[in-house]
C-alpha positions in Angstrom: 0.0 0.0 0.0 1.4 3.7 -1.0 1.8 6.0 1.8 -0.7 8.1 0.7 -3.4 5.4 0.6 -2.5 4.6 4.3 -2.6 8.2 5.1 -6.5 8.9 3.9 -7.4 5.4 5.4 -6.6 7.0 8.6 -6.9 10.8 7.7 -11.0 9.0 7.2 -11.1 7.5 10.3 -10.0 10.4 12.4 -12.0 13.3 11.1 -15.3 10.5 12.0 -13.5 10.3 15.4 -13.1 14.1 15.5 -16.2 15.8 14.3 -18.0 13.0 16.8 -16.5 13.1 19.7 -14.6 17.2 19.7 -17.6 20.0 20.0 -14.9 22.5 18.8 -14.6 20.7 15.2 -18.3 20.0 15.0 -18.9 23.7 15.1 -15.9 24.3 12.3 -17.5 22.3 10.2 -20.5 23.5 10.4 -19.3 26.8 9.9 -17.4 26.0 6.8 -20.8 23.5 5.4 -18.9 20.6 5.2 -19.8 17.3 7.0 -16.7 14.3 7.6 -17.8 12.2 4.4 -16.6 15.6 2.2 -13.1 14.8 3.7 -12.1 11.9 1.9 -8.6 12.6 0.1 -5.8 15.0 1.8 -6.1 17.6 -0.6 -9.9 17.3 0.6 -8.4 19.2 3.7 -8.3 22.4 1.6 -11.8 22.5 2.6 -11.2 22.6 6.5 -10.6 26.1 8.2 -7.3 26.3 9.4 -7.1 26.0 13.4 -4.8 28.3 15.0 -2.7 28.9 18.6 -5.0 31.9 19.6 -8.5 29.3 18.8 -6.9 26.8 21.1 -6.1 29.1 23.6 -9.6 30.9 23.6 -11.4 27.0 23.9 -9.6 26.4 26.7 -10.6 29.5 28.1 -13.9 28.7 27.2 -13.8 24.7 28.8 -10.7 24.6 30.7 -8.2 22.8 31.3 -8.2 21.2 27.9 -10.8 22.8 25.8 -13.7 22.5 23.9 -11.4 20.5 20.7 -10.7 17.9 23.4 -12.1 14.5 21.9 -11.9 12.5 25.1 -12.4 12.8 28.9 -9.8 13.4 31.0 -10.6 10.1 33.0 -8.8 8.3 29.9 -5.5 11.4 29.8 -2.7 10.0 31.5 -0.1 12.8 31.0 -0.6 16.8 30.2 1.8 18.4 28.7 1.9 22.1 27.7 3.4 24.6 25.4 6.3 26.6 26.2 4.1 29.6 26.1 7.0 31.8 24.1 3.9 33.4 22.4 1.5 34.3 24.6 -0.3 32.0 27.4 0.4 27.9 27.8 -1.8 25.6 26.4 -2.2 21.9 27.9 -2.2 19.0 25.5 -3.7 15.9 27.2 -2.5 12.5 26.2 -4.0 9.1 26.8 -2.3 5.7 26.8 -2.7 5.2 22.8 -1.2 8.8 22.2 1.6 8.5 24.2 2.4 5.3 22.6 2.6 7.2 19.4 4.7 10.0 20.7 7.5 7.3 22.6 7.4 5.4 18.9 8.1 9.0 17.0 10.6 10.2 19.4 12.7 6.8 19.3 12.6 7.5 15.7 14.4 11.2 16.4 17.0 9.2 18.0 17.9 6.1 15.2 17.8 8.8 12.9 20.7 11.1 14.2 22.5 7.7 14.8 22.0 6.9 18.1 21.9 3.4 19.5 21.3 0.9 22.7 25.1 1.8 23.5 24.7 6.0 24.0 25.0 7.1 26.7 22.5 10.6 26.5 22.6 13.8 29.1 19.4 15.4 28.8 19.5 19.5 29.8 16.5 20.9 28.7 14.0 21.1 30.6 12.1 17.9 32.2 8.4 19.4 32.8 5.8 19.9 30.9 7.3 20.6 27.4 9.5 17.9 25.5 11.6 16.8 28.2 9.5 13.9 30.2 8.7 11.9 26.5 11.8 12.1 25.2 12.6 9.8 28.1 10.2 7.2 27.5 11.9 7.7 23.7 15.1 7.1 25.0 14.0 4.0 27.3 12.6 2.7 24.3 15.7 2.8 22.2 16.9 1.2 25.6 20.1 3.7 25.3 21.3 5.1 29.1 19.1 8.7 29.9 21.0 10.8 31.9 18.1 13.5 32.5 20.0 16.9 34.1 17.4 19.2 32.8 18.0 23.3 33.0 19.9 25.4 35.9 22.7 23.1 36.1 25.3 23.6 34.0 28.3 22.2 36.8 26.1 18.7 37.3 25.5 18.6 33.1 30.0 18.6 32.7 30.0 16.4 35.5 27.8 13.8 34.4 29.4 13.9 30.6 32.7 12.7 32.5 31.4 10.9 35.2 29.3 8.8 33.0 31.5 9.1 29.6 28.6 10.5 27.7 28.5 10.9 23.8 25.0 12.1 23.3 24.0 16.1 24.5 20.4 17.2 23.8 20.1 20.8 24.6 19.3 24.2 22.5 22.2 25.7 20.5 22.0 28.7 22.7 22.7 26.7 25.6 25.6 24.9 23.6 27.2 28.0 23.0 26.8 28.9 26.6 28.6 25.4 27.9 31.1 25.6 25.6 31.8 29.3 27.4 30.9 27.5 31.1 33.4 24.6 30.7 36.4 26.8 29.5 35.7 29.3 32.9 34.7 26.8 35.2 36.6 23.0 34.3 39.9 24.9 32.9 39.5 22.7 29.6 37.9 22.7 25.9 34.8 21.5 25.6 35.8 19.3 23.1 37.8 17.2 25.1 35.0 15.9 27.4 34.0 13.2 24.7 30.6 14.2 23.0 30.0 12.7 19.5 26.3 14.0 19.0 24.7 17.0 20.0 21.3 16.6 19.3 19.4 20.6 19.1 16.1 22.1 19.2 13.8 24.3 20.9 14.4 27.1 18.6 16.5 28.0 15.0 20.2 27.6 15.0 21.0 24.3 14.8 20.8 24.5 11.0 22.2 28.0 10.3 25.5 27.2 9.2 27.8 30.0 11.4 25.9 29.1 14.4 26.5 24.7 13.8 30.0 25.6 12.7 31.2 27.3 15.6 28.9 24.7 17.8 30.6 21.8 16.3 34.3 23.9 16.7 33.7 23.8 19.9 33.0 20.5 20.7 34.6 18.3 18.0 31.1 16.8 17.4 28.4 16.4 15.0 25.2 18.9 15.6 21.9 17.6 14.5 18.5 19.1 14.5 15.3 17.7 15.8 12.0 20.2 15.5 8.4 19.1 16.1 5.4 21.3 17.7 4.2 20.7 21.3 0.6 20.6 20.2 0.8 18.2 17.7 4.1 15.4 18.6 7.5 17.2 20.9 9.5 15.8 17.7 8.3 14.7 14.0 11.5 15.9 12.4 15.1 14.7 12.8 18.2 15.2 11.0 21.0 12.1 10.0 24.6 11.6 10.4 24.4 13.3 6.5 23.6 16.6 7.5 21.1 17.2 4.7 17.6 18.9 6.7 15.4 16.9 8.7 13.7 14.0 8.1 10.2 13.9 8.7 9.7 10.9 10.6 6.0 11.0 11.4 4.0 10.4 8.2 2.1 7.8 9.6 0.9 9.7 12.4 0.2 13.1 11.2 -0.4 15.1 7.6 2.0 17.6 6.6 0.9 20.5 4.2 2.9 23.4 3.1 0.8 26.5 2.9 1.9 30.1 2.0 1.9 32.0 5.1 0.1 35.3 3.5 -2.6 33.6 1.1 -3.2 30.2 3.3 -2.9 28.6 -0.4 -1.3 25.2 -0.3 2.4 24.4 -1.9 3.0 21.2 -3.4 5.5 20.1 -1.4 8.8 19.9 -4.0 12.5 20.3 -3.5 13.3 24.3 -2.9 9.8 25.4 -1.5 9.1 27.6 1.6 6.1 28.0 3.4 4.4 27.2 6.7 3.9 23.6 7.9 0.3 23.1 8.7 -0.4 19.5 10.8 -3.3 17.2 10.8 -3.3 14.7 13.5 -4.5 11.0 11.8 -4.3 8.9 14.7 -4.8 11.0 18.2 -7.3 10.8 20.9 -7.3 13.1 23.2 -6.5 16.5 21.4 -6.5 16.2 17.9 -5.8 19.4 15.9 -6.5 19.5 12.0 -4.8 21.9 9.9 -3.1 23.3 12.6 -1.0 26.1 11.8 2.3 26.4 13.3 4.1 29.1 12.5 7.0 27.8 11.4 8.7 29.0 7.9 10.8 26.5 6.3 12.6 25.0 3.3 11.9 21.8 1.5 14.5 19.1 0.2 13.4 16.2 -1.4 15.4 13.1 -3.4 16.8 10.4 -1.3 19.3 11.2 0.7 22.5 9.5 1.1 21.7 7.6 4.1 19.1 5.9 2.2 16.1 7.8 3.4 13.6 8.8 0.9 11.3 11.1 3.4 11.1 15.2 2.4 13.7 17.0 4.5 13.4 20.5 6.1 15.1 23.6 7.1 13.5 25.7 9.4 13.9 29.2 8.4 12.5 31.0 11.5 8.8 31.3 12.6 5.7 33.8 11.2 5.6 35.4 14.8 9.1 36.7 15.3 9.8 38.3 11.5 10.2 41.7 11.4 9.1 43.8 8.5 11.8 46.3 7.8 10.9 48.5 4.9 8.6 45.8 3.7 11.7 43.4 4.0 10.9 40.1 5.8 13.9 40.1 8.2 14.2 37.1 10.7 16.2 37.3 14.0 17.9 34.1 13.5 19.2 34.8 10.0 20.6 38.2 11.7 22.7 36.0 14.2 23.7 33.7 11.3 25.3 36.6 9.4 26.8 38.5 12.9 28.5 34.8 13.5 30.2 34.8 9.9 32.6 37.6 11.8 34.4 34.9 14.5 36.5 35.1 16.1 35.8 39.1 15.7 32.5 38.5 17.4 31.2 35.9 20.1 27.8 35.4 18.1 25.7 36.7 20.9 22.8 39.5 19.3 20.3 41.4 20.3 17.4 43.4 18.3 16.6 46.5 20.0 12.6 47.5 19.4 11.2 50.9 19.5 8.1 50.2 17.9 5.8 47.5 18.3 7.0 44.1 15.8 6.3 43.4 13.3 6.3 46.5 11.4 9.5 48.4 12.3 11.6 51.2 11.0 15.2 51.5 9.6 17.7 51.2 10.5 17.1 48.7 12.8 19.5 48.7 16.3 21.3 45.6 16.8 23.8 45.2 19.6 26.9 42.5 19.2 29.4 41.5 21.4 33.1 41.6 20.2 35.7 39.6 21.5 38.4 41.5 23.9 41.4 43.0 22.4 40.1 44.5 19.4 41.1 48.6 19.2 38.9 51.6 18.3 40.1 51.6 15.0 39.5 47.5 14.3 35.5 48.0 16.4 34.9 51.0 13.7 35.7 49.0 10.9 34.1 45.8 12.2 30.6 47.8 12.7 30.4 49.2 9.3 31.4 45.8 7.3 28.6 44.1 9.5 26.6 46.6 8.5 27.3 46.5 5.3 27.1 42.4 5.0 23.5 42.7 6.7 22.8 45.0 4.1 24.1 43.1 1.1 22.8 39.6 2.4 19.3 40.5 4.0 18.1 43.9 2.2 18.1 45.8 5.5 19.9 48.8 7.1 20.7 48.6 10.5 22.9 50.1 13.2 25.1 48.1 15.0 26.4 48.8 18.4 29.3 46.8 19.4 29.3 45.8 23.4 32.0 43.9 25.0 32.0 40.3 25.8 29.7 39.1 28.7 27.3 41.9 27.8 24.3 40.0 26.7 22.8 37.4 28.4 23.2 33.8 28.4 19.9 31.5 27.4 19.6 27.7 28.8 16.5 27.2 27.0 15.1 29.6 23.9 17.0 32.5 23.4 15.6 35.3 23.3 16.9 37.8 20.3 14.2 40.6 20.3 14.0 43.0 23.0 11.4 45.7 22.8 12.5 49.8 24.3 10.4 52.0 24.9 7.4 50.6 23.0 
């Protein structure tokens, strides 16, 4: 049976299971005049309103704690997890025993994919609440590879169990590896390379697969950096990158639709090697909170072909998210492709931004203020220059004019979970 075939046998059986049992879908639909037997193909979803965070948010409100989309008591939930609320308020996700079934199979998945076997031994520090923490462990105890969970706030007890327990798997945000790499060189006397790890695996936010950014990561630590990305509402994980190196994998299809959708128009985009767009998900086989056409923000690039380690999934770059682009001049800017560029000037710089606001996001007005630290040692003469060929580069490479104000090292703070690149003055 073709994937596709499999995919609408389930896609079928789910919006049944949906529109019966979720009072939040039953009303879409009505809305919208469509019933579950006009949803037979998945380009039949075209005719489904999109759902969005801000719906979600506002049925939970409505029927807290897991809102009026909710397709099964919480007698039958298990486990809640949540959002990391970076855009506004939490929401809960409740799980039964047959979702969280699915989400331990896709997350052991994340892990054979980047290479990771029985033998790993992994130190988990991000966090171990609500968000993605707690099921990558079942994940992990699936793969039946050693879970070393550290979680966030604990950088000295993170080094220490990498040498106490030989580890050779890190999971954290590239943020936070930049920060360690800065930790174990003041606090252990030593290069972080030396401590042994042979995957890093990243996530949480962009960086992992901007090139300065994974460059200077894997510098640092003499290891291979590899992204994972998936969307708290729908799986913690649903793509993962190989050894190769070449985007993520989607590793979910079985689970959960993938569309491609311009961001401005909401018009779908075949999915085809080269396309950007928004990933939209439709869960095919969830219980408790099901979400179809769920839009998530999240701008990125398509690869397709098979890739060299045999996989023939479509891959992905993440190119930043809908909610933190800046329109400068009617120039879609992204904070993450600023840092990108900033890092190209190592060893000048450390890599550490941050976007000064004086008017509300997204719409704001040239130039834009960006602060970077430099490295110590550099001289008047050497910090003038360095500001205007940044400035320039930005310019050149991302079709904006900014002003950049060099601050010394240890400026800018350190993040151990998202970073955050934006801050708004004066607004």
């Amino acid at each position: 049976m073709e994937l596709k075939d499999f995919q609408e046998i389930k896609l079928r059986k789910q919006i049944k299971y949906v529109y019966e049992n979720s009072p939040f879908y039953r009303e879409k639909f009505r809305q919208a005049g469509i019933s579950p037997d006009d949803i037979q193909t998945i380009g039949d979803l075209e005719k489904v309103p999109f759902t969005t965070k801000d719906e979600i948010r506002e049925s939970q409100k409505i029927q807290p704690p897991l809102g009026l989309h909710a397709a099964a008591s919480l007698e039958d939930v298990i486990r809640v997890h949540s959002s990391s609320g970076t855009t506004g308020k939490p929401t809960y996700v409740g799980i039964t025993r047959h979702d969280w079934d699915i989400w331990t199979e896709i997350l052991a998945r994340v892990l054979t994919t980047h290479g990771i076997g029985r033998d790993s031994r992994i130190v988990f520090a991000m966090g171990l609440t609500f968000f993605v923490g707690s099921s990558m462990k079942d994940g992990i105890e699936r793969l039946g590879a050693t879970f070393i969970p550290i979680g966030t706030g604990a950088s000295e007890r993170v080094v220490q169990s990498i040498q106490d327990f030989q580890a050779d798997v890190l999971f954290c945000t590239p943020s936070y590896a930049s920060y360690l790499a800065e930790y174990v060189r003041d606090h252990f006397h030593m290069e972080p390379k030396d401590l042994g790890i042979k995957i890093m695996s990243v996530g949480g936010e962009p960086g992992g697969g901007l090139p300065e950014v994974r460059r200077k990561i894997e510098q640092d630590w003499g290891c291979k950096v590899l992204e994972a990305m998936g969307n708290a509402d729908m799986a913690p994980v649903l793509f993962s990158e190989c050894p190769e190196q070449d985007g993520m994998h989607f590793i979910g299809s079985d689970f959960v639709i993938c569309e491609i959708i311009d961001p401005k128009t909401g018009k779908t985009i075949p999915i085809a090697d080269g396309v950007e767009g928004e990933l939209v998900y439709t869960a095919i086989d969830r219980e408790c909170c099901p979400l179809v056409r769920f839009r998530t923000r999240d701008l990125i690039r398509v690869k397709t072909g098979e890739c060299k380690c045999g996989r023939k999934s479509f891959r992905i770059r993440c190119i930043g998210r809908t909610d933190d682009m800046l329109i400068v001049r009617g120039v879609n800017v992204f904070p993450s492709a600023i840092k990108d560029v900033v890092s190209s000037f190592r060893p000048q710089v450390t890599g550490e931004i941050r976007i000064l606001l004086k008017q509300k996001p997204p719409l704001v007005h040239p130039p834009l203020p960006i602060q970077v630290e430099v490295e110590d040692g550099l001289t008047e003469s050497e910090q003038s220059a360095l500001k205007k060929e940044i400035e320039s580069t930005l310019r050149s490479k991302l079709i904006f004019t900014s002003d950049v104000q060099l601050v010394p090292k240890g400026t800018l703070p350190r993040f151990e979970m998202k970073a955050k690149l934006v801050q708004e003055i004066n607004v």
